[in-house]
BAVEX-954673 format. One line per field, with one value per residue: residue number from 1; residue in three letters; x, y, z of N, C-alpha, C in turn. Coordinates in steps of 0.001 Angstrom, whole numbers, plus 500000, padded with zeros to 6 digits. Example, Ala and Ser with C-alpha at 12.3 -4.5 7.8 and 13.67 -1.06 7.14 Angstrom:
<recs>
pos: (1,2)
code: (ALA,SER)
n.x: (513190,512850)
n.y: (494310,497750)
n.z: (507800,507080)
ca.x: (512300,513670)
ca.y: (495500,498940)
ca.z: (507800,507140)
c.x: (513200,512900)
c.y: (496700,500030)
c.z: (507800,507870)
</recs>
This chain:
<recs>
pos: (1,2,3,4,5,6,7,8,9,10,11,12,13,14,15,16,17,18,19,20,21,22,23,24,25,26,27,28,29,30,31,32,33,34,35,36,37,38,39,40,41,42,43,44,45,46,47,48,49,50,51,52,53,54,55,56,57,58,59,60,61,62,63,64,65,66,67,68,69,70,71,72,73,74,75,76,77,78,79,80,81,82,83,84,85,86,87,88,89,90,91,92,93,94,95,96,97,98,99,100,101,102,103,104,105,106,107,108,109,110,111,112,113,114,115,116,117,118,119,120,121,122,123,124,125,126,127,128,129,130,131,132,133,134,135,136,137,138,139,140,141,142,143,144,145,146,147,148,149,150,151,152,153,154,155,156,157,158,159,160,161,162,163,164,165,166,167,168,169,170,171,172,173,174,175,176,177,178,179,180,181,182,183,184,185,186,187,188,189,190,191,192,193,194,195,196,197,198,199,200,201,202,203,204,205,206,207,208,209,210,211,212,213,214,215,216,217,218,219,220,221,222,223,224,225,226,227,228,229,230,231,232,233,234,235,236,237,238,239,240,241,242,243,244,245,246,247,248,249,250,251,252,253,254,255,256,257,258,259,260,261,262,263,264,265,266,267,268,269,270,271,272,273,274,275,276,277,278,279,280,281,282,283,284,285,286,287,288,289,290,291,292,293,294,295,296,297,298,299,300,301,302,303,304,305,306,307,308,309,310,311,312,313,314,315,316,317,318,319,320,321,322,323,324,325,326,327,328,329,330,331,332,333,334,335,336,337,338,339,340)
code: (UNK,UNK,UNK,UNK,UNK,UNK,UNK,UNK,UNK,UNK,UNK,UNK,UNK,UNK,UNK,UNK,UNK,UNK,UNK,UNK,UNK,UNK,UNK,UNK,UNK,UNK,UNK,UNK,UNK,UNK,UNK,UNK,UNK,UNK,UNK,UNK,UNK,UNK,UNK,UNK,UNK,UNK,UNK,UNK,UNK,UNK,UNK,UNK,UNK,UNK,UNK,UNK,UNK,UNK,UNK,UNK,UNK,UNK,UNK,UNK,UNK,UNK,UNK,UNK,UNK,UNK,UNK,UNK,UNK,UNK,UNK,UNK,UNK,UNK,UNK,UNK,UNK,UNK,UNK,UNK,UNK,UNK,UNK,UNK,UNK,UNK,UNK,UNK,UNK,UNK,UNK,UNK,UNK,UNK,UNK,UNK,UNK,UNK,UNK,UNK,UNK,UNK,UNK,UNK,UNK,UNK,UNK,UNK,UNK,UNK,UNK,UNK,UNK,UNK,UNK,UNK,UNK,UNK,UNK,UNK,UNK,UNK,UNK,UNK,UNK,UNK,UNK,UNK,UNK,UNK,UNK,UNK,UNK,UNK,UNK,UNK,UNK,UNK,UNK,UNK,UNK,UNK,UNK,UNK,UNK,UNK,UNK,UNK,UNK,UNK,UNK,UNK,UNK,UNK,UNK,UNK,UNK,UNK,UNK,UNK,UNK,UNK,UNK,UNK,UNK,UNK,UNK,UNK,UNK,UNK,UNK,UNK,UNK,UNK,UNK,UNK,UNK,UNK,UNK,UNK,UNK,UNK,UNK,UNK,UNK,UNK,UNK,UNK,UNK,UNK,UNK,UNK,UNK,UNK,UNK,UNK,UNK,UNK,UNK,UNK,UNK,UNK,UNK,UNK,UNK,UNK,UNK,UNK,UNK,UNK,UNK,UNK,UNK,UNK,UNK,UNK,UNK,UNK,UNK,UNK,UNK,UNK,UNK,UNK,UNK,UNK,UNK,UNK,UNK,UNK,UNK,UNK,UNK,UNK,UNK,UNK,UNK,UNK,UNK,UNK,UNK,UNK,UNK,UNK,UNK,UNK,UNK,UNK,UNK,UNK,UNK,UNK,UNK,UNK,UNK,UNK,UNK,UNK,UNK,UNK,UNK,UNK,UNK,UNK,UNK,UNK,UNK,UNK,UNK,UNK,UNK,UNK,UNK,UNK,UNK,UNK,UNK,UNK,UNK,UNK,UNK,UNK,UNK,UNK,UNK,UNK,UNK,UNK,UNK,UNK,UNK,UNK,UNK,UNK,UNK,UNK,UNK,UNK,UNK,UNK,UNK,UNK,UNK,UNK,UNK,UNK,UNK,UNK,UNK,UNK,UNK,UNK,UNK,UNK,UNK,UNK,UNK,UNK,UNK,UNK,UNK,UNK,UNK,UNK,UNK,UNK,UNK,UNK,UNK,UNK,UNK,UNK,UNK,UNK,UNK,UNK,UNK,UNK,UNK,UNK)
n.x: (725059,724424,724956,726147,726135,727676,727473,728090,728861,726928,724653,723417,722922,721179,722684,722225,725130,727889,729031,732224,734755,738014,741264,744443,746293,744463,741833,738139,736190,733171,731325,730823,730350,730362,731942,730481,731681,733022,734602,733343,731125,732231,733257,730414,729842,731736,734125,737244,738970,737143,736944,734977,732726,731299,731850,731450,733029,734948,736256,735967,734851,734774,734087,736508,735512,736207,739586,741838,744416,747782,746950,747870,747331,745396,742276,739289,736530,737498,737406,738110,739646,740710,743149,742575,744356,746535,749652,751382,754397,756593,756638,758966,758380,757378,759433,761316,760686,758364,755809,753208,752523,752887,753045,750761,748857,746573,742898,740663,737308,737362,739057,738411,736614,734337,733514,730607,728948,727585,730012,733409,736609,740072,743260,745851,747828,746851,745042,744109,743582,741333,740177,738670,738405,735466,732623,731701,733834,736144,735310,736033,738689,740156,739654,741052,743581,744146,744717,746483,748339,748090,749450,751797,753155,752758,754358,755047,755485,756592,754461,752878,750279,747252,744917,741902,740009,736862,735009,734101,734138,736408,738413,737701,739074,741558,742123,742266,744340,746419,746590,747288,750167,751636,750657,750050,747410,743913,742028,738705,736731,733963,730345,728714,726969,726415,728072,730239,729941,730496,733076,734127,733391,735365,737953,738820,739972,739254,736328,734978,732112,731769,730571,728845,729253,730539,733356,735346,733788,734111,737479,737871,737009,737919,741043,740561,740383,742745,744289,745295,747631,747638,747610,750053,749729,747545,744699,743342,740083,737625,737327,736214,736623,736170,736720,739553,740708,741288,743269,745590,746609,745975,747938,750662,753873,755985,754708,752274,750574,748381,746825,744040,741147,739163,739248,737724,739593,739508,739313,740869,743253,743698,746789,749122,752647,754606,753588,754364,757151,757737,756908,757893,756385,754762,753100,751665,750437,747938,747313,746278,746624,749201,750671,749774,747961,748905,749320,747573,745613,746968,746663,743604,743024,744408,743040,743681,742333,738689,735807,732898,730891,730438,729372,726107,724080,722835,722224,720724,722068,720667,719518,721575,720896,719711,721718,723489,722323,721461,724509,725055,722663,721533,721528,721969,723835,726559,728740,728365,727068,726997,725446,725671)
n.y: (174842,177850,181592,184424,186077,188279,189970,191901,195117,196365,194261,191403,188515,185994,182909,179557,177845,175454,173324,174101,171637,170904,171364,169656,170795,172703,174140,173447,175460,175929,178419,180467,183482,186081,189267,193108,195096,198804,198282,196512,197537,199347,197385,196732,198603,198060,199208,199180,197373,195581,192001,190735,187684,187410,186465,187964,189544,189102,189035,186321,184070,180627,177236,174456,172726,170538,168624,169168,167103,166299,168525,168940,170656,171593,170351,168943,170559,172364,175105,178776,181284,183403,184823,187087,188439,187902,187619,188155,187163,187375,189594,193152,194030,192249,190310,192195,191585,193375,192997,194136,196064,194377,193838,192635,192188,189946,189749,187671,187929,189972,189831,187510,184308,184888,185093,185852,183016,179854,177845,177696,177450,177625,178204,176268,177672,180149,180048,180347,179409,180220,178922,179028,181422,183622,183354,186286,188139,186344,187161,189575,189215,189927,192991,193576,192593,194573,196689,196780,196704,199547,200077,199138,200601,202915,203306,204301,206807,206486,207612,209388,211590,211425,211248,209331,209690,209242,206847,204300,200506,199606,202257,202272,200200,200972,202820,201079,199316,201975,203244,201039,200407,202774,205574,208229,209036,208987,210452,210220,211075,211656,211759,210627,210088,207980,206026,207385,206728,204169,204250,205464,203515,201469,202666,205077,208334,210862,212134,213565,215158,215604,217513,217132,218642,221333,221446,223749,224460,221672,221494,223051,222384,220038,220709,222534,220201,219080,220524,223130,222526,220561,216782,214302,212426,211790,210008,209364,208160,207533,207949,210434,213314,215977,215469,214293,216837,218271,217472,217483,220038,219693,218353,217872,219431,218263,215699,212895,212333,209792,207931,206380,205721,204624,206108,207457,206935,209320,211195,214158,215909,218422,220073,222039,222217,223807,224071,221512,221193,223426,222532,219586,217727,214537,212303,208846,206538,203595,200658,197818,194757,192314,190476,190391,188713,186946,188457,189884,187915,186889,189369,189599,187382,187788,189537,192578,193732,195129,193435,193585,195379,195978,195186,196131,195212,192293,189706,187021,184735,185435,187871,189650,192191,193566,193731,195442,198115,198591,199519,201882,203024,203398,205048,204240,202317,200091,197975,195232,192081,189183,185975,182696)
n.z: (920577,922474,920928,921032,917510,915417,912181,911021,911852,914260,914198,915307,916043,918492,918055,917387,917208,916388,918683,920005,919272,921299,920134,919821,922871,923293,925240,926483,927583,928916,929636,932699,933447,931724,931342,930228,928858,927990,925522,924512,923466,921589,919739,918857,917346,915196,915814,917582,916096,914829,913955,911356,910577,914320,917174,920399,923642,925745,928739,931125,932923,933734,933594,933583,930513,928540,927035,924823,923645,924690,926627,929880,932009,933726,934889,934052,935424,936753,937876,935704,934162,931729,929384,927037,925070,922195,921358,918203,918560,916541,915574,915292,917867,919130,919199,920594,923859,924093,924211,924331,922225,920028,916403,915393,917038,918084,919106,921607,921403,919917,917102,917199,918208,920812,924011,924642,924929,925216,925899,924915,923121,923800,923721,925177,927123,927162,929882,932911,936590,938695,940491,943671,944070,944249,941500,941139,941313,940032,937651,937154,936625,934214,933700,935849,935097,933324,934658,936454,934584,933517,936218,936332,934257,935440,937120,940118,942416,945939,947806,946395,945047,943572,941196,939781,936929,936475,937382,936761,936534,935380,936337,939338,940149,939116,941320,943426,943412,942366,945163,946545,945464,946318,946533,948374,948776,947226,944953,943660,940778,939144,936798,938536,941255,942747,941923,943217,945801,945886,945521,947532,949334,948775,949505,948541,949165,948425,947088,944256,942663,939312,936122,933958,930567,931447,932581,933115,935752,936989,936830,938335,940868,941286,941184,943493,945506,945098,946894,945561,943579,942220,941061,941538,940205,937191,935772,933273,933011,931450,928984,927736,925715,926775,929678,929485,928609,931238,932437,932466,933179,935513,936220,938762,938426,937561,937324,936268,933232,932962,930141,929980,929675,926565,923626,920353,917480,916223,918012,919713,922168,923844,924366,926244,925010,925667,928099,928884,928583,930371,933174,933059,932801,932366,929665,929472,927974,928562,926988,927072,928133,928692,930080,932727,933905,935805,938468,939136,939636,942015,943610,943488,944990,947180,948636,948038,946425,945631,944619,944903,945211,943090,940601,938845,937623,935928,933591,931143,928712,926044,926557,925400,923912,925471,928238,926300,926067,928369,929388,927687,928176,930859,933757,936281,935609,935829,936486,934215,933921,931650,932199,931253)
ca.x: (725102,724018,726123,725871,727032,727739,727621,728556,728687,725397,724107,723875,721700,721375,722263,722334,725685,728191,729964,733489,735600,739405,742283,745653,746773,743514,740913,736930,735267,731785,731614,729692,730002,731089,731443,730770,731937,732770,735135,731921,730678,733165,733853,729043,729760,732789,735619,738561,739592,736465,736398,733226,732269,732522,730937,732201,733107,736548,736044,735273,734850,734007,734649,736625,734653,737201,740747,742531,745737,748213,746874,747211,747866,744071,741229,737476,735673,738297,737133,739551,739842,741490,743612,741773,745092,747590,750725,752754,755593,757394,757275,760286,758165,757682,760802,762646,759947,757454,754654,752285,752911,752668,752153,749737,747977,744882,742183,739641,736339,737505,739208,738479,735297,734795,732991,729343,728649,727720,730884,734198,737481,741280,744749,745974,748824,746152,743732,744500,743110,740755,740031,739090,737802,733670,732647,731813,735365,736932,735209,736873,740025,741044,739798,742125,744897,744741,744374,747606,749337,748404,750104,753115,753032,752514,755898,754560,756719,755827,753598,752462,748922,746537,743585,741334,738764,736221,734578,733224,734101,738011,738381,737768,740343,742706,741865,742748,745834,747454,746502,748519,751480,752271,750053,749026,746148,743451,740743,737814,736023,732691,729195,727757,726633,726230,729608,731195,729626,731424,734502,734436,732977,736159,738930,739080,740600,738049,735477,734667,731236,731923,729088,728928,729458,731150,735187,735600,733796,735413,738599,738381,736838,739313,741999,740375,740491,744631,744586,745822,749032,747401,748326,751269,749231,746505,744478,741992,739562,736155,737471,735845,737517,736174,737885,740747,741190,741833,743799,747494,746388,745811,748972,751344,754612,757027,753864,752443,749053,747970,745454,743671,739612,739197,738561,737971,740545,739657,739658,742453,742835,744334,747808,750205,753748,755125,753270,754701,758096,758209,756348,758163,755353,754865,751724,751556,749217,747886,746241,745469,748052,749986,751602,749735,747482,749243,749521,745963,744748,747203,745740,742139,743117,744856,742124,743892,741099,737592,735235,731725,729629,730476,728925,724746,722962,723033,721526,720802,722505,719255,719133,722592,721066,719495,722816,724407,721205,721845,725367,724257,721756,720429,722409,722454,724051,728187,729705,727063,727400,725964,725152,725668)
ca.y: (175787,179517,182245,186141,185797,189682,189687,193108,195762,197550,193353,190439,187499,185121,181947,178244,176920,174192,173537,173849,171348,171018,170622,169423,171959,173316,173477,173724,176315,176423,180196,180759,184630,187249,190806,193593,196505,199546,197659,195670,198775,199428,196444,196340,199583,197783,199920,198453,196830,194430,191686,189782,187425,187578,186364,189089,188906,189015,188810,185565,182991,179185,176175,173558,171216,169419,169022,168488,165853,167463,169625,168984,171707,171718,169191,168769,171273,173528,176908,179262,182661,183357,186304,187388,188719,186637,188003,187298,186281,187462,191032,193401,194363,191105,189807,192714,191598,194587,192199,194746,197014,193928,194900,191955,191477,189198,189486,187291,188637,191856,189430,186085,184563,185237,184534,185458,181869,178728,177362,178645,176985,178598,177719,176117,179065,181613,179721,180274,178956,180923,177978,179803,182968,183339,184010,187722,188538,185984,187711,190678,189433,190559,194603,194157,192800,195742,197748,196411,197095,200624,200371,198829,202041,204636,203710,204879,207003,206229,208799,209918,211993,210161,211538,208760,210723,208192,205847,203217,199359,199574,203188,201799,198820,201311,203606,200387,199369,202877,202821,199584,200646,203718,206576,208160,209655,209097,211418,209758,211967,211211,212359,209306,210236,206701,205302,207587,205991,202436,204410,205716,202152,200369,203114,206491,209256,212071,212657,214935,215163,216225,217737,217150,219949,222089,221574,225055,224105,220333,221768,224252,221515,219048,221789,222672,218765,218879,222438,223911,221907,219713,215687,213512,211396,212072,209360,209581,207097,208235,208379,211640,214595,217220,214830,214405,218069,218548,216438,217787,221105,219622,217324,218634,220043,216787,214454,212047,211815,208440,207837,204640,205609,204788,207154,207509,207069,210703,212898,215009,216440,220120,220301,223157,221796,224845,223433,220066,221341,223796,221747,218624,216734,213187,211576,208246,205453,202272,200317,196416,194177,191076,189810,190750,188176,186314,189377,190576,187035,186973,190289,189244,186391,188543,190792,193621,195094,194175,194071,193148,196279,196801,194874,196248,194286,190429,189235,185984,185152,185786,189034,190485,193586,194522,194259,196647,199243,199002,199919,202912,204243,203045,205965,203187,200767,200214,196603,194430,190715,188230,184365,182094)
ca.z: (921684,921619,921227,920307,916420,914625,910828,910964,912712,914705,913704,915262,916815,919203,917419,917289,916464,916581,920299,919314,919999,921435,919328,920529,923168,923906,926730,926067,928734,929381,930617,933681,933308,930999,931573,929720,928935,926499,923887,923743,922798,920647,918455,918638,916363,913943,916346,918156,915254,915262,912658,911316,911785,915292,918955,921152,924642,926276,930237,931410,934353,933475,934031,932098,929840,927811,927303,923681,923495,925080,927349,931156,932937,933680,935178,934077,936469,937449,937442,935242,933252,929921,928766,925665,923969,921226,920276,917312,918338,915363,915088,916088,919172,920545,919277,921887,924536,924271,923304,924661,920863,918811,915178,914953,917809,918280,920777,922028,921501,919247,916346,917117,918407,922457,925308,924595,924205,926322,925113,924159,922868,923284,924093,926976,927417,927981,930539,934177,937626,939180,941954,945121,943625,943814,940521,940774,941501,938952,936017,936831,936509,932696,933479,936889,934699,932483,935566,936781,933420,933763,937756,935787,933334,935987,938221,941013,943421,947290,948845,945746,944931,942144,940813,939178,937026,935920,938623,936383,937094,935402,937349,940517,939733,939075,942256,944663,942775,942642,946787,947063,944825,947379,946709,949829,948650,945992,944948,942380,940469,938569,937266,938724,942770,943139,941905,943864,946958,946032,945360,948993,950478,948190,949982,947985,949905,948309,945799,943917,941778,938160,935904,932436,930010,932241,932012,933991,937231,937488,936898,940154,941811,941589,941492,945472,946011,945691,947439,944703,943459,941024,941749,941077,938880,937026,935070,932204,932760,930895,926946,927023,925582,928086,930602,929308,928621,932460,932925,931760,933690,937095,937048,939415,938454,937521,937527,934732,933492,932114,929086,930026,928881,925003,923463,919239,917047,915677,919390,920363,923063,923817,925115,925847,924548,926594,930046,929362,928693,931875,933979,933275,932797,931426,929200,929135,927748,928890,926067,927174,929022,928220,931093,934439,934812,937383,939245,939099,940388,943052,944278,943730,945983,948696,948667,947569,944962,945752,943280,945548,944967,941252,939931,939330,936293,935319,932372,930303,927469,925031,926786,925331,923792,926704,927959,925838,926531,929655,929348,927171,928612,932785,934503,937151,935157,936790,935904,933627,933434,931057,932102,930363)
c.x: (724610,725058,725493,726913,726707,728150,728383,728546,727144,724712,724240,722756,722128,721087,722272,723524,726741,728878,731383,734411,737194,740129,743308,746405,746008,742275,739634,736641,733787,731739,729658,729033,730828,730768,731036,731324,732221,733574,734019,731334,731107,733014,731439,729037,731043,734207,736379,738926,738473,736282,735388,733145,732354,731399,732169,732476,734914,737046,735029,735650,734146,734660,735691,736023,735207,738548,741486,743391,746080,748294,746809,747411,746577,743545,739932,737035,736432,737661,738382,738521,740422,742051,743516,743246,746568,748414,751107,753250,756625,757873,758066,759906,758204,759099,761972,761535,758749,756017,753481,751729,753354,752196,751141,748771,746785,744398,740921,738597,736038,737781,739021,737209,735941,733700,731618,728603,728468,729086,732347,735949,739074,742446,744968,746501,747832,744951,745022,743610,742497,740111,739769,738141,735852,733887,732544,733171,736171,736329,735456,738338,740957,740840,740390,743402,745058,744810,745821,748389,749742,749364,751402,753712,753533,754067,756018,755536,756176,755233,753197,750647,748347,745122,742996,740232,737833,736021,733865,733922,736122,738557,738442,739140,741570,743274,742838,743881,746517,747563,747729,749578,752314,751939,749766,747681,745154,742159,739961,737248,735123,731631,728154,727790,727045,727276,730804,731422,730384,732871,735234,734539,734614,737863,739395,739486,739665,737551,734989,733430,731322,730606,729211,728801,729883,732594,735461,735455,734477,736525,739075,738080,737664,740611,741638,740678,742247,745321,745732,746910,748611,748032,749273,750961,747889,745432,742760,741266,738180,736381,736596,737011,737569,737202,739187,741448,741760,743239,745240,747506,746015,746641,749745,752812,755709,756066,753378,750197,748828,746628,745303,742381,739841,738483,737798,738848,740602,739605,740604,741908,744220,745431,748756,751387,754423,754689,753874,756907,759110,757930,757005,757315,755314,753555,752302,750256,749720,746510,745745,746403,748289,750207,750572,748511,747389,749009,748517,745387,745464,746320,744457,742294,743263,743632,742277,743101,739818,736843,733431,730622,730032,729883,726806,724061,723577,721774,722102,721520,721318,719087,720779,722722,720826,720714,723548,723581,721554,723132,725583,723381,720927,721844,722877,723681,726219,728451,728254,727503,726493,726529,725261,724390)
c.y: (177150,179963,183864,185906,187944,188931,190909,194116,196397,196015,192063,189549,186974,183469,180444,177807,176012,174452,173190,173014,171350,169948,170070,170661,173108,173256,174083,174205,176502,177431,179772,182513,185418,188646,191567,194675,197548,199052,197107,196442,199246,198761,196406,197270,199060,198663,198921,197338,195345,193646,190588,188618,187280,187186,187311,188541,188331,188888,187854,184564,181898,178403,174649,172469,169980,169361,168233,167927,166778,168676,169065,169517,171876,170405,169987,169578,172039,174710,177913,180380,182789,185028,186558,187631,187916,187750,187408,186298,186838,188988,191862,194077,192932,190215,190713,192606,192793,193880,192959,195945,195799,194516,193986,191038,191197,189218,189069,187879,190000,190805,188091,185563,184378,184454,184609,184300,180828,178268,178487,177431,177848,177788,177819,177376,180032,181388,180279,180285,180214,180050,179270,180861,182830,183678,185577,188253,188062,186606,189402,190755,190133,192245,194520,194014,193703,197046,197553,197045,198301,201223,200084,199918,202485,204941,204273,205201,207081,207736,209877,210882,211461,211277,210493,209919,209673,207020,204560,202077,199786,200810,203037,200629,199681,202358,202536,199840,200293,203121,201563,199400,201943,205035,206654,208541,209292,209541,210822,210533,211181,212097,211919,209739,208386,205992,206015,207172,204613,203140,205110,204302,201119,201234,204104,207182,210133,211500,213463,214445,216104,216639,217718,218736,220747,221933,222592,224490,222618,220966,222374,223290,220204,219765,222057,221662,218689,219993,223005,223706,221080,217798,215096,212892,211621,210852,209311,208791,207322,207963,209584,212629,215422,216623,215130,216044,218815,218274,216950,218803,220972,218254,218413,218792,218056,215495,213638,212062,210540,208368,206928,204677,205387,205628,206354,207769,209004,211763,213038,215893,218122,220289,221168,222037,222571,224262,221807,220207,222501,223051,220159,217619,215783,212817,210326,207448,203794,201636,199221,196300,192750,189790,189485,190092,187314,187059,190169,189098,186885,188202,190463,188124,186697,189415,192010,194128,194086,194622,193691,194126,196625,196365,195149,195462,193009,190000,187852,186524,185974,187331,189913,191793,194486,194789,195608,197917,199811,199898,201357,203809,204481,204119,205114,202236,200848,198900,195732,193561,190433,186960,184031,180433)
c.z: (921204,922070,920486,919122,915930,912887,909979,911877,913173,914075,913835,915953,917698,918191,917899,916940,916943,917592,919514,920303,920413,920770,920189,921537,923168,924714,925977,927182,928235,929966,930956,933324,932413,931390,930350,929458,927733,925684,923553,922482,921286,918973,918410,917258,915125,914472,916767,917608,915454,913886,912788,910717,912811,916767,919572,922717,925109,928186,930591,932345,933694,934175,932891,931699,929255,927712,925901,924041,923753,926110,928820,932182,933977,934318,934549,935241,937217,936976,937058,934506,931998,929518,927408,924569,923459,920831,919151,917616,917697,915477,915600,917473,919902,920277,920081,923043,924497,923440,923640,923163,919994,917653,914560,915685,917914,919613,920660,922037,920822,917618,916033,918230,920210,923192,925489,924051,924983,926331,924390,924168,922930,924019,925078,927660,927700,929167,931969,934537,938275,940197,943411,944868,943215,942480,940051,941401,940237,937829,936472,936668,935196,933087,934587,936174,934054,933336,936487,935741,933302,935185,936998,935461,933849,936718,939218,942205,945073,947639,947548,945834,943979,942809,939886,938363,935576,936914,938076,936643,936943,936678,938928,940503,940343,940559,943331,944442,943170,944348,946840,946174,945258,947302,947964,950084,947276,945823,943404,941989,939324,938478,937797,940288,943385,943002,942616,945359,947189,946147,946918,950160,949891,948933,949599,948656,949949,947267,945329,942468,940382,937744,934455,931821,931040,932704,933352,935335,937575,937101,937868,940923,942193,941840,942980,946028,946602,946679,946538,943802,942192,941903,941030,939826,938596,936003,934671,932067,932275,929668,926858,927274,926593,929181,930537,929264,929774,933201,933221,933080,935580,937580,937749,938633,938568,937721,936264,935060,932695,931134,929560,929159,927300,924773,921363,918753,916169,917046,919218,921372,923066,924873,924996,925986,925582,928358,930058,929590,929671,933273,934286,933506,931207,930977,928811,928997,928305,928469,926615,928583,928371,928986,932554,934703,936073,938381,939703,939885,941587,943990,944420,944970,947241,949028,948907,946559,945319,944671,943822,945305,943698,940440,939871,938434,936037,934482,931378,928968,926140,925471,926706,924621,924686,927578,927763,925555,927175,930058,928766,927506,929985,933038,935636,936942,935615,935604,935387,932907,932715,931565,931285,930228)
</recs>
């Protein structure tokens, strides 16, 4: 079969190699589609803890091909998904449930080989049914479950305010989520014209056009957006610094801002200690998820989060640098699948 193999980081081919088969208590997927996105990015440069050798690739829609002894939770030609991440088990986070802060967690496509591949092998326990679901919906189900995880996080108090600030594929996720967890309002912000158009056509409240380098004017301009109050919830979805730097400063008064964008393990970002401790304001993070893929495909099912205009580029497997070009550098470029 082919597959995108890395040897290292910033290095890898399109290769030739063996179709892997199922052990006892595991299913063989033929992936229809994989997404991509910036961990791709990430682990393409040797980040998010990427080890080598390594087929990448962690968001995916197939079908099942085979089925080790053991396994029958499953049929031959069911269409299904896979939650890229392995706990322990063991360690004293997931041994008090908090398997989300494992101290040795594995993930599909970051430590262990993934989904850029005709072919892909993993444990029954992480497949689920995606029956029903076209395919450009089911391969968004892993960035809705982590888009859920962050709704888990946030605790959302009814009739809240939410500022999304970052309109790219997860961003939007998280926009129609915090909507259907009891915000009454949600304002997207972006420097993308064009993604803010889906984020109006998908149910946004406002938008507001950011401008790179410039911190000052998006900060009044989203600051005019809340009329002046700042919002309940504020969430960092970009991994850029400038972003984030707003962020603290245009929560409201007893509100929370959420990290979700990755950033680099070397940013920081600039926070008064004094505005968090008059203000009563909360920072939290929301790194992956664990749990919430039931809960993400139910709501793909209900058609609570659509995902129909997010997606703009599709590309062959053989064509997975263009790909990650694209992702890099088409100002166009939103949600970008690879075929398989």
């Amino acid at each position: 079969m082919k597959a995108v193999r890395y040897d290292g980081p910033n290095s890898f081919s399109i290769a030739e190699v063996p179709t892997p088969q199922p052990s006892a208590g595991e299913v063989l997927i033929k992936v229809t589609q994989a997404g991509v996105c910036g961990t791709d990015l990430h682990v393409h440069h040797g980040g998010f803890g990427a080890q080598f050798p390594l087929t990448p690739g962690h968001e995916v829609v197939g079908t099942v091909a085979a089925l080790g002894d053991d396994s029958d939770r499953f049929r031959v030609g069911q269409q299904v998904t896979v939650n890229p991440n392995i706990p322990c088990g063991r360690c004293r986070y997931c041994l008090s449930g908090r398997i989300i802060l494992c101290e040795n967690l594995r993930n599909i496509g970051v430590s262990l080989d993934g989904f850029f591949a005709e072919y892909a092998c993993v444990p029954e326990q992480l497949v689920f049914s995606v029956e029903g679901l076209t395919v450009e919906t089911a391969v968004f189900t892993e960035p809705t479950a982590c888009a859920m995880h962050g709704i888990e996080t946030l605790d959302i108090r009814p009739g809240s305010t939410a500022a999304v600030l970052g309109s790219g594929p997860t961003g939007l996720l998280l926009a129609q989520l915090i909507a259907s967890g009891g915000a009454s309002s949600i304002t997207v912000a972006s420097d993308k014209a064009f993604q803010l158009e889906v984020a109006r056509a998908l149910g946004a409240t406002n938008t507001v056009l950011m401008q790179r380098g410039d911190p000052k004017r998006n900060f009044k301009a989203l600051s005019d957006a809340s009329g002046g109050i700042g919002f309940d919830i504020v969430v960092e979805a970009t991994g850029a610094v400038e972003v984030g730097n707003i962020c603290l400063p245009l929560t409201a008064n007893g509100g929370t801002m959420l990290v979700y964008g990755v950033t680099n393990p070397e940013d920081r970002l600039a926070i008064s200690p004094y505005d968090m401790f008059r203000r009563e304001l909360t920072i939290k993070g929301s790194f992956a998820e664990m749990t919430s893929f039931g809960a993400a495909i139910d709501f793909l099912r209900a058609g609570r989060v659509h995902t129909e205009p997010i997606i703009s580029h599709r590309f062959g497997l053989d064509e997975y640098g263009t790909a990650l070009d694209t992702i890099r550098r088409d100002p166009m470029a939103h949600k970008v699948v690879v075929t398989a």
